[in-house]
C-alpha positions as CSV (number, residue, x, y, z in Angstrom):
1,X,0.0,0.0,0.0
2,X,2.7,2.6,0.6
3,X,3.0,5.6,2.9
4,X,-0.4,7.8,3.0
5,X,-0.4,10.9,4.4
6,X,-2.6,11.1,7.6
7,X,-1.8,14.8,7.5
8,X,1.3,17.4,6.5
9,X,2.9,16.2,9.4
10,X,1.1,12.6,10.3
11,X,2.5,9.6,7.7
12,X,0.3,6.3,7.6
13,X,3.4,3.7,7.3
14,X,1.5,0.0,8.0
15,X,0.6,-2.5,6.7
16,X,-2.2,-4.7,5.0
17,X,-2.4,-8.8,5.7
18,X,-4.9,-10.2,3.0
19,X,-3.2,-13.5,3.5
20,X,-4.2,-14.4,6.7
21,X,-7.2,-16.9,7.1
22,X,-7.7,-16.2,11.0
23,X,-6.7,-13.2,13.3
24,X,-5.7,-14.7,16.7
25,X,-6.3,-18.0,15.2
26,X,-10.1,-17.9,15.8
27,X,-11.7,-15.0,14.0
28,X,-12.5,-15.5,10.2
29,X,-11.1,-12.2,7.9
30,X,-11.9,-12.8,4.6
31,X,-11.1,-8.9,4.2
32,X,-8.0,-8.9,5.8
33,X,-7.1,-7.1,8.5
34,X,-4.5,-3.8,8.6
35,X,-1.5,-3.7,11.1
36,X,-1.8,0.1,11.0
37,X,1.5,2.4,12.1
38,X,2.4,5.9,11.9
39,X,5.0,8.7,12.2
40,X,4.8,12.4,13.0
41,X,7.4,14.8,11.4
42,X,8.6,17.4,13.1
43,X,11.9,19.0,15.0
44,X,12.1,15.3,16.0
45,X,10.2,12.4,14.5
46,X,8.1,10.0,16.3
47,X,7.1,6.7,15.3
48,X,3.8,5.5,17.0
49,X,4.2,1.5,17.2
50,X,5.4,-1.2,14.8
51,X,3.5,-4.1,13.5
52,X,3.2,-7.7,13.1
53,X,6.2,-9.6,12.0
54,X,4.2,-10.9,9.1
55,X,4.6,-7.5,7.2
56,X,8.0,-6.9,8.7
57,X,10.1,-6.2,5.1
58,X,6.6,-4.2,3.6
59,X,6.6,-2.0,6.7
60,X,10.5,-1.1,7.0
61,X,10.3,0.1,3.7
62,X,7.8,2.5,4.2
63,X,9.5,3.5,7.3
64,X,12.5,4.7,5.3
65,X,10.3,6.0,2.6
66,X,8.8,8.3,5.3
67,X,12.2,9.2,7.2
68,X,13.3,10.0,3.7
69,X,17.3,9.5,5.1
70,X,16.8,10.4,8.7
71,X,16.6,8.8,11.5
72,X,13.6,8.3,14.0
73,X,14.1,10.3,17.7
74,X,11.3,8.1,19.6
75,X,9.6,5.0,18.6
76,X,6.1,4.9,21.0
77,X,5.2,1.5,22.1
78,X,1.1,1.8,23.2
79,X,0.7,-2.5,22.9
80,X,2.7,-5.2,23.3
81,X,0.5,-7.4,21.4
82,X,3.0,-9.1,18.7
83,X,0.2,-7.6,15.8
84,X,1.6,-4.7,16.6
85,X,4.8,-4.9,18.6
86,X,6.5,-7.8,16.6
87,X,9.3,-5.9,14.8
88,X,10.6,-3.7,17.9
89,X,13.8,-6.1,18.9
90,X,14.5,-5.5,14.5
91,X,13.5,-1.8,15.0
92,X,16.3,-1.4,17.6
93,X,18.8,-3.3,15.7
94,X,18.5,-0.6,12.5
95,X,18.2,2.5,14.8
96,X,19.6,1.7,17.7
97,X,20.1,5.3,19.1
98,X,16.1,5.9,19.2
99,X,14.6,6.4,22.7
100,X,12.0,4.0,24.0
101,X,9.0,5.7,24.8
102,X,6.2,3.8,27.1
103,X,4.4,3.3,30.3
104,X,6.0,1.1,33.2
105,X,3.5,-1.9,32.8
106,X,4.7,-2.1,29.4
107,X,8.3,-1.6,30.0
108,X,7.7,-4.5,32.6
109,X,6.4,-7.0,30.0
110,X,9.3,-6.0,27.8
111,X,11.3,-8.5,28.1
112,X,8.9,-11.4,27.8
113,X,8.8,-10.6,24.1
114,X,12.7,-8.5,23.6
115,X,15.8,-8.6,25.5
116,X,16.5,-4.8,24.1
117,X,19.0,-3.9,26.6
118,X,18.7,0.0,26.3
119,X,20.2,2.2,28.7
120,X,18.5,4.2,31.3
121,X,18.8,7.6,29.2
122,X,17.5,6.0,26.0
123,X,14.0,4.8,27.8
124,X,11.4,7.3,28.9
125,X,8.6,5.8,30.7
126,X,5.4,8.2,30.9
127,X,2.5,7.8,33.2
128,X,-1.3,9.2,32.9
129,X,-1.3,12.6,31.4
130,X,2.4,12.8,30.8
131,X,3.3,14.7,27.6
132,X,6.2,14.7,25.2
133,X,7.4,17.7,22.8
134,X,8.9,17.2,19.2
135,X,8.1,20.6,18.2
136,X,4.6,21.9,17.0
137,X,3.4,18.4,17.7
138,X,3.0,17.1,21.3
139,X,2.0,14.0,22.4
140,X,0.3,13.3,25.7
141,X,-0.7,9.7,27.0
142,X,-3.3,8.1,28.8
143,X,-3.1,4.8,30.2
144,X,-5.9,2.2,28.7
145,X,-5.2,-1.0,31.4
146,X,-7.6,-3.6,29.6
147,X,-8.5,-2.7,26.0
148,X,-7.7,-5.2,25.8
149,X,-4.4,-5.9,27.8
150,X,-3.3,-4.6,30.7
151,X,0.0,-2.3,29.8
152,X,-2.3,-0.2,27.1
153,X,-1.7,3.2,26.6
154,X,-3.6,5.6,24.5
155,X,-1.5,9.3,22.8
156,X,-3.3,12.3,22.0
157,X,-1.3,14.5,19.6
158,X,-2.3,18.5,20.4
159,X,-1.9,20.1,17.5
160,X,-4.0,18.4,15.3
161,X,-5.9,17.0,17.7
162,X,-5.6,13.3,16.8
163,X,-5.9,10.2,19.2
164,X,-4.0,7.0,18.5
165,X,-6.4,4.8,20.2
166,X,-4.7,1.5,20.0
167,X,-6.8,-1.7,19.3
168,X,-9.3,1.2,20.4
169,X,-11.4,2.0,17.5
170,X,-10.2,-0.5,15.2
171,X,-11.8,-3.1,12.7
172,X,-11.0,-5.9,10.6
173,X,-10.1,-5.8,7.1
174,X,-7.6,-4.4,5.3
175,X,-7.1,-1.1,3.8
176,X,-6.6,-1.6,0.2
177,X,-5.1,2.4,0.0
178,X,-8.4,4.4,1.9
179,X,-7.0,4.9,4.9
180,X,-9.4,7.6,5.9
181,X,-13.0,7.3,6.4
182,X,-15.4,10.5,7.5
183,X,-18.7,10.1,9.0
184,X,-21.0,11.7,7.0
185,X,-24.7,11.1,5.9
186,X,-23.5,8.8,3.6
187,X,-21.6,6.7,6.3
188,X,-24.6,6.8,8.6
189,X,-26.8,5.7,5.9
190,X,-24.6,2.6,4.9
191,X,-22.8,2.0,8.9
192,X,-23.5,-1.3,8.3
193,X,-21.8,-2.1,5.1
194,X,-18.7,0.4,5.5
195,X,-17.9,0.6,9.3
196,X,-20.0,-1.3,11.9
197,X,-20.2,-4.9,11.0
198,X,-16.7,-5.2,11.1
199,X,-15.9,-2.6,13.8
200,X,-18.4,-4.5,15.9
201,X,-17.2,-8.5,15.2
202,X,-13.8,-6.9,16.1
203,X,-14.8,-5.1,19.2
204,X,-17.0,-7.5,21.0
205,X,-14.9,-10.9,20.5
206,X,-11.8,-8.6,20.9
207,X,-12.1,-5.9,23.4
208,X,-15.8,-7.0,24.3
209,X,-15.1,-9.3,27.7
210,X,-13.3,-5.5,28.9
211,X,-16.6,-3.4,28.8
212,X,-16.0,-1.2,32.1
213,X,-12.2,-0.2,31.1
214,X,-13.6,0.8,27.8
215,X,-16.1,2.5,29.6
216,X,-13.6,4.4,31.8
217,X,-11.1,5.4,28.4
218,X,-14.3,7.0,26.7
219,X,-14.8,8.8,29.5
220,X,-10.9,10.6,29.3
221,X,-11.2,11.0,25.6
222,X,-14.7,13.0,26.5
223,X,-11.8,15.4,28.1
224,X,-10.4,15.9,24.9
225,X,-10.8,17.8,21.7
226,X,-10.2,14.9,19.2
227,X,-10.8,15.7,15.2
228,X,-9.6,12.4,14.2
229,X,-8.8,8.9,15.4
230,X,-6.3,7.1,14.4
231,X,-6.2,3.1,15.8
232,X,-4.1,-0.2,15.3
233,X,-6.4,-1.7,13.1
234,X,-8.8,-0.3,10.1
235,X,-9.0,3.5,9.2
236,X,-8.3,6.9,10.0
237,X,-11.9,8.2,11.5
238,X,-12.9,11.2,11.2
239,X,-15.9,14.1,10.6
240,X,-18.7,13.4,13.3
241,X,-17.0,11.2,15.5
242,X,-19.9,10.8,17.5
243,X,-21.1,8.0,15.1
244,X,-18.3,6.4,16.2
245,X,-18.6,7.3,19.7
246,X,-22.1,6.3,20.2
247,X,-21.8,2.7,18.9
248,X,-18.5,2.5,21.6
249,X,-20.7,3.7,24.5
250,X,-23.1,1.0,23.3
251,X,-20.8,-1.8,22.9
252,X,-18.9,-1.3,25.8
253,X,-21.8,-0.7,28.2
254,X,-23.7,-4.3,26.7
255,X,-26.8,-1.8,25.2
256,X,-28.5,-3.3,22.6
257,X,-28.3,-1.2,19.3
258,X,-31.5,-1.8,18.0
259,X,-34.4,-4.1,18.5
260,X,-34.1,-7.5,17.0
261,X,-33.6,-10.8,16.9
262,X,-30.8,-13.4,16.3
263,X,-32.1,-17.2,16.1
264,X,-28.9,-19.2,17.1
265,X,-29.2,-23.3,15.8
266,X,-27.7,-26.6,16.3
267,X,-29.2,-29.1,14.0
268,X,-28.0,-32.6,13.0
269,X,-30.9,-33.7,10.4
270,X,-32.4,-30.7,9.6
271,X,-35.1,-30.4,11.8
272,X,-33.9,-28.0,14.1
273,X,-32.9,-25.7,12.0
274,X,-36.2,-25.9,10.0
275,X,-37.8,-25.0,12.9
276,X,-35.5,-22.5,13.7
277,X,-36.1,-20.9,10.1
278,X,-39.6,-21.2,11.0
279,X,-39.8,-19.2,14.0
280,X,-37.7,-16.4,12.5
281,X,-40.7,-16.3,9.8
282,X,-43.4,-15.9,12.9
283,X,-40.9,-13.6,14.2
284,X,-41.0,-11.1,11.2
285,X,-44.1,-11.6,10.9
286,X,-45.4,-10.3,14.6
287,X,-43.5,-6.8,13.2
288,X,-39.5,-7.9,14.2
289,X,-38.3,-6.0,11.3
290,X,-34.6,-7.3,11.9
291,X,-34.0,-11.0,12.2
292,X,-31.0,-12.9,11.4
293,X,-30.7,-16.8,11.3
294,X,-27.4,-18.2,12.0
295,X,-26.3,-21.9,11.6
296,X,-23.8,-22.6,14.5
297,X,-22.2,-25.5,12.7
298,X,-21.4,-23.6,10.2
299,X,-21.7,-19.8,9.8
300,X,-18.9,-17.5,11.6
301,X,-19.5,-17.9,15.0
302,X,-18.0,-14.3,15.5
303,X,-20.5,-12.6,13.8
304,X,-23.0,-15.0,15.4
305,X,-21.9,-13.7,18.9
306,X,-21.5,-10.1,17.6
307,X,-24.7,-10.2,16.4
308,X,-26.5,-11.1,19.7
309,X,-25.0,-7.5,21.5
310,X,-26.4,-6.1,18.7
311,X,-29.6,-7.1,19.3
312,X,-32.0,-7.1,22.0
313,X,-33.5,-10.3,21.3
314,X,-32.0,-13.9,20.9
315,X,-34.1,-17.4,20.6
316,X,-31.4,-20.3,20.6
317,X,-32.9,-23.7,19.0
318,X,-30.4,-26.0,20.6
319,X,-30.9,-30.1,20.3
320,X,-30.1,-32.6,23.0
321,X,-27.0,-33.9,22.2
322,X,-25.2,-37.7,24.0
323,X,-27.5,-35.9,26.6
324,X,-25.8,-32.4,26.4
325,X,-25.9,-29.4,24.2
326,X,-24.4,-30.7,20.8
327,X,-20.5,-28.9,20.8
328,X,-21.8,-26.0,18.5
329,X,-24.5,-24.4,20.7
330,X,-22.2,-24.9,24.1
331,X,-19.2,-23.3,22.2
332,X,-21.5,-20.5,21.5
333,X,-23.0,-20.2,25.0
334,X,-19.3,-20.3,26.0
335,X,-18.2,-16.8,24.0
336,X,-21.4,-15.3,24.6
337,X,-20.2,-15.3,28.4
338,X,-16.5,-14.7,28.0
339,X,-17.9,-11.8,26.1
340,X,-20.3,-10.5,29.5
341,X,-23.6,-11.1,26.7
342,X,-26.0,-9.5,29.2
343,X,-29.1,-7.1,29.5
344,X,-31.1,-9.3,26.5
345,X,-33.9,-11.6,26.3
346,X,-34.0,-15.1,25.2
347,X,-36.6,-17.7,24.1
348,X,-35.8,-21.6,23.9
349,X,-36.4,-24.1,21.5
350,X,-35.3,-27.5,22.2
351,X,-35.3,-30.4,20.3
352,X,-35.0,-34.4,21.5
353,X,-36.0,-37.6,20.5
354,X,-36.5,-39.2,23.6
355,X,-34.8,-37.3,26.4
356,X,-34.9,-33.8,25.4
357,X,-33.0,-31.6,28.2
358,X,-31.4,-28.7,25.8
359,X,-33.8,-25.7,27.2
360,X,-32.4,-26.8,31.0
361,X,-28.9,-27.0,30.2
362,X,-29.1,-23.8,28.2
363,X,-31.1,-22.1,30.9
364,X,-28.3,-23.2,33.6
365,X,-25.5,-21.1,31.2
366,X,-27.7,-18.1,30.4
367,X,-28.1,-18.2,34.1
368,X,-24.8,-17.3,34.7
369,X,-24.9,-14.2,32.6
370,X,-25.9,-10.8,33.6
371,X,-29.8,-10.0,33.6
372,X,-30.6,-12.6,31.1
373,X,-34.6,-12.5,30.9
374,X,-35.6,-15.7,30.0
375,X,-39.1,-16.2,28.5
376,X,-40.8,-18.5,30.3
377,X,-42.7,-20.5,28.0
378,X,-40.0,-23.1,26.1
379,X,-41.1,-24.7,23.1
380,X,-40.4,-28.5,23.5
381,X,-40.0,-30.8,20.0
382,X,-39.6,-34.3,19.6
383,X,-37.7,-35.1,16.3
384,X,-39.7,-33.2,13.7
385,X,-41.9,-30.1,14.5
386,X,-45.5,-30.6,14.4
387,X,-48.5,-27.8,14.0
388,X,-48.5,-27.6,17.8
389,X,-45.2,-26.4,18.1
390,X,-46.1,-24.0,15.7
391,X,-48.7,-22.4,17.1
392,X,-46.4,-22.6,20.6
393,X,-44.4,-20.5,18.2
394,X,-46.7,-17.9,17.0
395,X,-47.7,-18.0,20.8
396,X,-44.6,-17.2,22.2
397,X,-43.6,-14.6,20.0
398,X,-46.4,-12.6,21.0
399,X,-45.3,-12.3,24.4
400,X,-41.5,-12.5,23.1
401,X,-41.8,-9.2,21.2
């Protein structure tokens, strides 16, 4: 992709991965993802973070393209995650006279991942509100403990009032060149298409489980004048950042977006999941405008779970199973917890040819989430659905909706 200018000053110098099949090995990106990077010119030049050693050659290069024959005064390290810190033992080795600039939980972990070795003048560790001059350009930091790891620290550049938010903000796919993207009526009108989906399926199985310390960083940034944000992953954002804002605040406090409903399936025959198909047809038609179906077995489970906090609504059709929940549906219950899934209400479908238990051992997991409301009429079927259980259906999604 090349450097991109952020700004006069700002240089876009990562990196885009279309090769990868899974980010952290569990999270389909048929888009890619970005490892995103920068560096501020000025009387000296900053680079904020590195990124993963899969784009290690790609990203030097655009490093040296930027410097353009000088050489980089700090290098910021906000995240130790190896997507973004994997080339800082290499980064040393070519400029080894650059100062080390990061927090103490950071510098802590260092050494888990590099054995750097710098001496005491060429490391400046910063705490909360600490800032750093390089002429026009001044960088102040905020600590971020637990979005999503604990050594995170956010910067907030004065000047042009931009904050690198870290895994903050970000999204999967890759870049493809646009690294800026302005929220405008356009935007708003297609959020789900351009922005959200992804920003979401990376947000809630990524950050998600960390709600409270997102919380408690959107409530620092509210301190500060911020024209653009600039993360670790995905584009530059821009224009009415509030768009941006308000689906964080949502996200991270586990408030549905929107009313509607995600039917959740396990299904070994087919049976299940033609029932499951059936009660998203009652469901749109009792007036639940959005409804999505997802097979567990074999659509993404992260959008399946990033769905759900979307959502104020979720009916899981889960079959009985060696006398469990078959693997799907209990791997799905699983991230919806890991994730805090809370504050929604759920109907139960269960399915069984002779010893159906599926609604009990779901109830026993949702009962371990947060104010789970669960509806209190469960539709029992054994083996095939009969016109009984669909007029339980049509039954319960009048009191459902």
């Amino acid at each position: 992709m090349g450097i991109t200018n952020v700004s006069e000053a700002i240089i876009y110098i990562g990196a885009d991965d279309k090769k990868l099949d899974l980010f952290e090995s569990q999270y389909q990106i048929p888009e890619g993802v970005s490892y995103n990077s920068y560096l501020i010119k000025d009387n000296k030049i900053a680079v904020m973070d590195t990124v993963d050693n899969r784009a290690t050659d790609y990203w030097f290069d655009n490093l040296e393209e930027a410097l353009a024959g000088k050489a980089p005064d700090y290098l910021i390290v906000s995240h130790l995650e190896p997507d973004h810190a994997g080339n800082i033992g290499r980064f040393f080795t070519k400029y080894p006279e650059t100062v080390l600039v990061t927090n103490a939980k950071a510098y802590a972990m260092l050494p888990q991942f590099f054995a750097l070795n710098l001496p005491e003048n060429q490391v400046v560790i910063v705490k909360e509100g600490d800032t750093l001059e390089i002429g026009k350009h001044t960088l102040q930091f905020f600590m971020a403990p637990m979005v999503h790891w604990p050594e995170v620290m956010v910067t907030y550049e004065q000047s042009e009032k931009v904050l690198f938010s870290a895994d903050g903000f970000g999204k999967f796919g890759a870049l493809n060149g646009d690294i800026n993207l302005v929220a405008d009526d356009a935007l708003k009108a297609q959020a789900e298409n351009i922005w959200t989906r992804e920003a979401r399926r990376y947000f809630i199985n990524i950050v998600g489980k960390y709600g409270p310390s997102v919380q408690g960083l959107l409530k620092k940034a509210a301190t500060l004048d911020i024209e653009k944000i600039a993360p670790l992953h995905g584009p530059v954002l821009s224009g009415d950042l509030s768009f941006f804002i308000d689906k964080y605040v949502k996200w991270s406090s586990y408030t549905p977006e929107q009313s509607g409903c995600v039917v959740a399936y396990s299904s070994i025959h087919g049976n299940t999941a033609a029932a499951a198909k059936k009660m998203a047809e009652i469901l749109r038609g009792a007036g639940e405008q959005n409804v999505e179906v997802f097979d567990l077995s074999r659509d993404d489970g992260a959008e399946a779970v990033a769905k759900a906090f979307a959502y104020d609504k979720l009916v899981l059709a889960a079959i009985t199973y060696d006398g469990g929940l078959m693997p799907c549906m209990e791997d799905y219950l699983y991230h919806l917890k890991m994730k805090n899934f809370q504050n929604r209400k759920v109907l139960l479908i269960e399915n069984g040819t002779w010893g159906p238990v599926a609604a009990n051992l779901c109830t026993k997991q949702l009962e371990e989430m947060k104010n789970i409301t669960i509806y209190d009429q469960k539709i029992t079927i054994r083996s095939v659905m009969t016109d009984e259980n669909e007029a339980q259906m049509r039954e319960a999604a009048k009191g459902f909706l």
